[in-house]
N, C-alpha and C positions, 0 to 999 in steps of 0.2 A: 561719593563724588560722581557727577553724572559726567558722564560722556559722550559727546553728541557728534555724529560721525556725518558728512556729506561728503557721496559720493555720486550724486544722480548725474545721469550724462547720455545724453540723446546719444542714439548708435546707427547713424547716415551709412556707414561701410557694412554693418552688418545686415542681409536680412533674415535674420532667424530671431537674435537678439535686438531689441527695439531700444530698451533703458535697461540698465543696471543700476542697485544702490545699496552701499551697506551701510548698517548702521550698528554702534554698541555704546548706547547708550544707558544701557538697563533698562528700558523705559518699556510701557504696553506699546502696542504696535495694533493699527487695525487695519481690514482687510480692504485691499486696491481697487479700484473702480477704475478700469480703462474707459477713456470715450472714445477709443476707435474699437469697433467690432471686430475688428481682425487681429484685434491683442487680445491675449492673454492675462495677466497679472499674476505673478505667484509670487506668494510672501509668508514664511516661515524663520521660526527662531533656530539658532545655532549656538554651539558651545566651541571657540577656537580650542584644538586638541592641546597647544603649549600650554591653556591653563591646568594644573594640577586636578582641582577641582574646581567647577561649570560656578562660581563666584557671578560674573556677570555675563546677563545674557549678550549675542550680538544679533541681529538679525539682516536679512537678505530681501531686496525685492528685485523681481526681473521682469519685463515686458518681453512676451514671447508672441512673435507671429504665428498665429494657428495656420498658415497658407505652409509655413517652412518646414514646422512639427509635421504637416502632413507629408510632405514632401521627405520629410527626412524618414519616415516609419515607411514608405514607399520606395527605400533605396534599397541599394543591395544587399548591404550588411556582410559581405563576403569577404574582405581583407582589413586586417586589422588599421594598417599605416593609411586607408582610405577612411575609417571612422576619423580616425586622432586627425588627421588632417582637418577633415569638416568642421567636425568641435574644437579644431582650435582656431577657424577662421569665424564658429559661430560665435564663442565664447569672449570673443575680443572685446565688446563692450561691460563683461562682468570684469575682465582683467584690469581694466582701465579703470573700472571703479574702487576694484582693492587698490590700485597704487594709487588712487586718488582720495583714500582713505589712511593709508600706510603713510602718505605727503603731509595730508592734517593733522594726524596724531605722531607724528615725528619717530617714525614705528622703520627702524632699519635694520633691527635684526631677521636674518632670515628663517631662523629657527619660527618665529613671531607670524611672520607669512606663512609661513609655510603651513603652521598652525588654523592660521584662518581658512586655506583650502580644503585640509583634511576634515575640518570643522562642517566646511557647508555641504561637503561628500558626505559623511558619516551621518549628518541631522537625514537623511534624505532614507523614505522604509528600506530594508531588506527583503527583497522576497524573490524567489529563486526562477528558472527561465521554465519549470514545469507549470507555469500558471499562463503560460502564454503558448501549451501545449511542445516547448523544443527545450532538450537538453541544452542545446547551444543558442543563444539571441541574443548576440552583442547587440545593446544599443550607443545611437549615437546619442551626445553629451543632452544635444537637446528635449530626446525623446525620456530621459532619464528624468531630466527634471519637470517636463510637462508631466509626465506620467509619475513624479513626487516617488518613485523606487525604481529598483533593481536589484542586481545581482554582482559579485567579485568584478566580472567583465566589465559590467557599465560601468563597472565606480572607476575602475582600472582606465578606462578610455576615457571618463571624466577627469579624473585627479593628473593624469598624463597631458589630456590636452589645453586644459587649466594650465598647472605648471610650465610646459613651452611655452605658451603665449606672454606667461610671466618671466620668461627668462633663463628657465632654471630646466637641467636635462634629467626627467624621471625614468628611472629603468621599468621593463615590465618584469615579472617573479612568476614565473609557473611555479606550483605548487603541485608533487603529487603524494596521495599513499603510501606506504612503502608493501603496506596489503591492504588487497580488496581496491575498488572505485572509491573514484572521487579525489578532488583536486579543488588547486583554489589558485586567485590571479591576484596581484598585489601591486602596489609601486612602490619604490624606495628611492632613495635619491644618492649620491656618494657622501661619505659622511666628513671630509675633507671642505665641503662646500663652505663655504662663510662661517657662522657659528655654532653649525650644527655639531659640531668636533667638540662642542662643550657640551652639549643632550648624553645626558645621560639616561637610555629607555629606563621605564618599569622595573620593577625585579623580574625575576623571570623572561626574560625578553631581551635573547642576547642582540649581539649587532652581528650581519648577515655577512660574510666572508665568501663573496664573489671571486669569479675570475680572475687572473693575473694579479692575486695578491689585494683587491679590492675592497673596500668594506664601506654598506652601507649600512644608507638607516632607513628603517621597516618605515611609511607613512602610508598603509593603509588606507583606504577609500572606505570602506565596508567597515571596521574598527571592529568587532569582536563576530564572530561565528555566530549566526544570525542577527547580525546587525546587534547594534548598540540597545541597551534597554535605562538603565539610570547613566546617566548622564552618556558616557562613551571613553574611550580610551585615548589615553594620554602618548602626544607624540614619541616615536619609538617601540611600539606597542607592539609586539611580533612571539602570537603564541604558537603559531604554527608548528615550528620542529617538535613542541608539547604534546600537538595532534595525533602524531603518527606520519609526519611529512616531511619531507627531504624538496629543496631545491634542487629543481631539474632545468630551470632555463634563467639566465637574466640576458637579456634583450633590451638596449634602449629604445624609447620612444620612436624615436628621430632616425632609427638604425634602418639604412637601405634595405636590408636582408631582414628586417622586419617580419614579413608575413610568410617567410619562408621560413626563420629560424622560430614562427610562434601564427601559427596556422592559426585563425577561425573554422568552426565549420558549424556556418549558419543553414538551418533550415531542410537538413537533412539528420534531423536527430540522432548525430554522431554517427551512424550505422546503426542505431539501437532500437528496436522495437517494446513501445511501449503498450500493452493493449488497454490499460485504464486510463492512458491519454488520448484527448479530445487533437489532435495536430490541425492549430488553426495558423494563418499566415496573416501575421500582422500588417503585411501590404495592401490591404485592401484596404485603407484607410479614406473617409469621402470625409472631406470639409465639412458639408452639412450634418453627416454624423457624428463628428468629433464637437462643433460647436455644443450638439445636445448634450453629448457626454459633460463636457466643461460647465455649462449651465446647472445640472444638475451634483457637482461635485459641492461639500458642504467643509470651506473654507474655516470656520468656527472648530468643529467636530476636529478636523487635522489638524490643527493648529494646539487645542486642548491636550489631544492625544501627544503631539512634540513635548509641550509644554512640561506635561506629566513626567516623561520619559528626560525630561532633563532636573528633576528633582524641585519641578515649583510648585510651594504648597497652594492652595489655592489659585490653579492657574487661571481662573477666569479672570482676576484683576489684573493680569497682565495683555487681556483684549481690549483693556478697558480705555480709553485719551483721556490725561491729566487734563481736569479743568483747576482756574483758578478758585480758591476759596472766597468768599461771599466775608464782606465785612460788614453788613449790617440790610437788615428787610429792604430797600429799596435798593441796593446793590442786587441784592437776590435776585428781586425779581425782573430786575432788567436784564441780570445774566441769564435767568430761566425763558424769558422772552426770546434773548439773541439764541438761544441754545434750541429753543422749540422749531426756532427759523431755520436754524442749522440743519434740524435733521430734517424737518420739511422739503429745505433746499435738495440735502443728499438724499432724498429719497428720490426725489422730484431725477437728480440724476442720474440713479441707478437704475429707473422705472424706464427713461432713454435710453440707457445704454444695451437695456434688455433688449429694449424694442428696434433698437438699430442692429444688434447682434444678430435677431431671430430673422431682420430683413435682409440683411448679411445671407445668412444660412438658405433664404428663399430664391434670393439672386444667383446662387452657386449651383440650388435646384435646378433653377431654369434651365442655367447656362447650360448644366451635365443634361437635362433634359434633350435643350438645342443641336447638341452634339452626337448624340443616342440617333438621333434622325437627318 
C-alpha cells in the first residue's frame, strides 16, 4: 500500500526554516534543487521509532537559510533554555508540517508522533563534540541538521525543541558514570501522556522513575551509543542504567531553572586539557565559506549511506523517480523524448541555481570586503 504524505508549507514566521515537508510513502525520493541561493535543501530517509521494525520508509525535506545557519553557529551556545528556545521558534515550520501530516493520514496517537520525531533525530550521524575540537558544543537545532550530525546534546536540544513546539513537555535526563568520565543527555516525556501508558519499551529497557514518584518514557534523540547502525531503536529504548549509569538530573525543557539545574559549558573544554586536540571555534563562520562547503557536500553518497543503515537492499533504487511503464514503441519513445526534456530541463536548472548561488557567495564577498574598509 502506498502512502503518500503532503506536508510542504511556506514558512513566512520563520527565518532559519524556509519549507518543511514529510513524506511516507515508501517511494524513492530524489535530491532538492532550491532556486533561491540563500537556501539550502536537505532531504534524507527516516525510520518512525513506533515501527517495530523500519517496514516503510518516511522521509523529510527542509529548506534551510544559509544567512540563519550562519548566524545561529555564530551565537553563543552558552545556556541551555536559550538554544531550546531558538529551535523551537526555528523549528516551527518542520512542526506544522508533521501535524499537517498526522491531519492527512488521520494519525492521532501520540505514541505515533512522537515516533516520527525520535525518527528524524535518530536518522541524523552520531558523532561526538571532539571533532569540532570541544568536549562541550551544544548545538542549536538548526546547526544539527545543516551539519546532517551531532552529539547526546544536539539531539537532546533538537527532540526538546521539536516536541514543545508540538505541544508536548520533554524532560531533559543527565546521565552519569557511576565510575570513571563520561555521561550522556537524553529526553523522555511522562509516560501518563496520551497513549504512551500503552508502550511498552524493548526488553531490557526499563521505564525511568523520576522525581515525586514520576515515571517516564526513555525517547532518546541519539537512539543507541554511537548512533544508530541497522535500522535504530524502537520507542522506549533506554539502555543506559546497562551502561554503568545512574540518573542524576531530570529537568524539563521549559523549566525556568533550566540552565541552572543543567549547566552547558560551551567552549571552554569543561576545564580539560586535551593536548591531541586541534580547539577550534565554530563561530567563525563566513557565508561565503559555508556556501563552498554546502556545494561541495555529495547528497547521493549520504543519502546511500542512510539508506544502508536502514536495512535497504539495493539502496540505490530508492534515489531512483518512478516513471510510468511504456505500453508499446511509440509510447516509448515519446516518453523517452519527454524524459530526455526533463533532464535537459533540470539540468539547465541546477546549472542556474549554481550559478546564482556562487553569485550569492561573491556579493557577500564584496559586502564583508566593503565593510573590512
Amino acid at each position: 500500500m502506498w502512502l503518500l504524505l503532503s506536508g510542504l508549507l511556506s514558512a513566512q514566521a520563520s527565518t532559519a526554516i524556509r519549507s518543511a515537508a514529510v513524506f511516507h510513502d515508501d517511494q524513492p525520493h530524489g535530491q532538492v534543487e532550491s532556486i533561491d541561493p540563500s537556501v539550502h535543501v536537505l532531504s534524507w530517509p527516516f525510520c518512525p521509532s513506533y515501527q517495530v521494525s523500519c517496514q516503510e520508509l518516511a522521509w523529510v525535506e527542509i529548506g534551510v537559510s544559509v544567512d540563519a545557519y550562519v548566524a545561529r553557529r555564530n551565537g553563543p551556545h552558552a545556556q541551555a533554555s536559550e538554544l531550546i528556545a531558538t529551535s523551537q521558534q526555528d523549528l516551527e515550520p518542520l512542526a506544522r508540517a508533521l501535524e499537517a501530516f498526522f491531519t492527512e493520514q488521520g494519525i492521532t496517537s501520540d505514541a505515533v508522533k512522537v515516533g516520527y520525531v525520535q525518527g528524524i533525530s535518530q536518522s541524523l550521524d552520531y558523532h561526538l563534540d571532539a571533532e569540532t575540537g570541544w568536549t562541550e558544543y551544544p548545538k542549536y537545532a538548526v546547526e544539527m541538521l545543516v551539519d546532517e550530525q551531532g552529539d547526546c546534546d544536539d539531539a537532546a536540544i533538537l527532540m526538546s525543541a521539536l516536541l514543545l513546539e508540538l505541544g508536548y513537555t520533554p524532560y531533559l535526563m543527565r546521565w552519569r558514570k557511576q565510575e570513571g568520565p563520561g555521561g550522556h543527555l537524553s529526553t523522555a516525556l511522562l509516560r501518563s501522556v496520551g497513549d504512551l501508558s500503552s508502550v511498552e519499551p524493548p526488553a531490557g529497557s526499563p521505564l525511568i522513575e523520576g522525581p515525586e514518584g514520576r515515571v517516564f518514557l526513555h525517547v532518546d534523540g541519539t537512539g543507541t551509543i554511537g548512533g544508530c547502525t541497522r535500522g535504530c531503536t524502537d520507542l522506549g529504548w533506554n539502555g543506559w542504567l546497562d551502561k554503568g549509569m545512574v540518573l542524576e538530573a531530570v529537568v524539563a525543557a521549559d523549566d525556568p531553572l533550566l540552565d541552572s539545574d543543567l549547566p552547558l559549558r560551551a567552549w571552554n573544554n569543561d576545564n580539560h586539557f586535551f593536548p591531541s586536540r586541534q580547539t577550534s571555534d565554530r563561530r567563525g563562520a563566513d557565508p561565503e565559506d559555508i556556501l563552498r562547503q554546502l556545494e561541495r557536500w555529495d547528497w547521493e553518497e549520504r543519502t546511500l549511506r542512510r539508506l544502508e543503515r536502514l536495512g535497504r537492499e539495493e539502496p540505490e533504487q530508492w534515489l531512483q523517480e518512478r516513471r510510468p511503464s511504456p505500453v508499446g514503441d511509440s509510447t516509448w519513445l515519446m516518453l523517452s523524448g519527454a524524459m530526455g526534456l526533463g533532464l535537459l530541463s533540470m539540468g539547465v536548472v541546477a546549472f542556474r541555481a549554481r550559478q546564482r548561488r556562487l553569485a550569492h557567495a561573491e556579493r557577500l564577498a564584496a559586502e564583508r570586503r566593503k565593510q573590512e574598509f
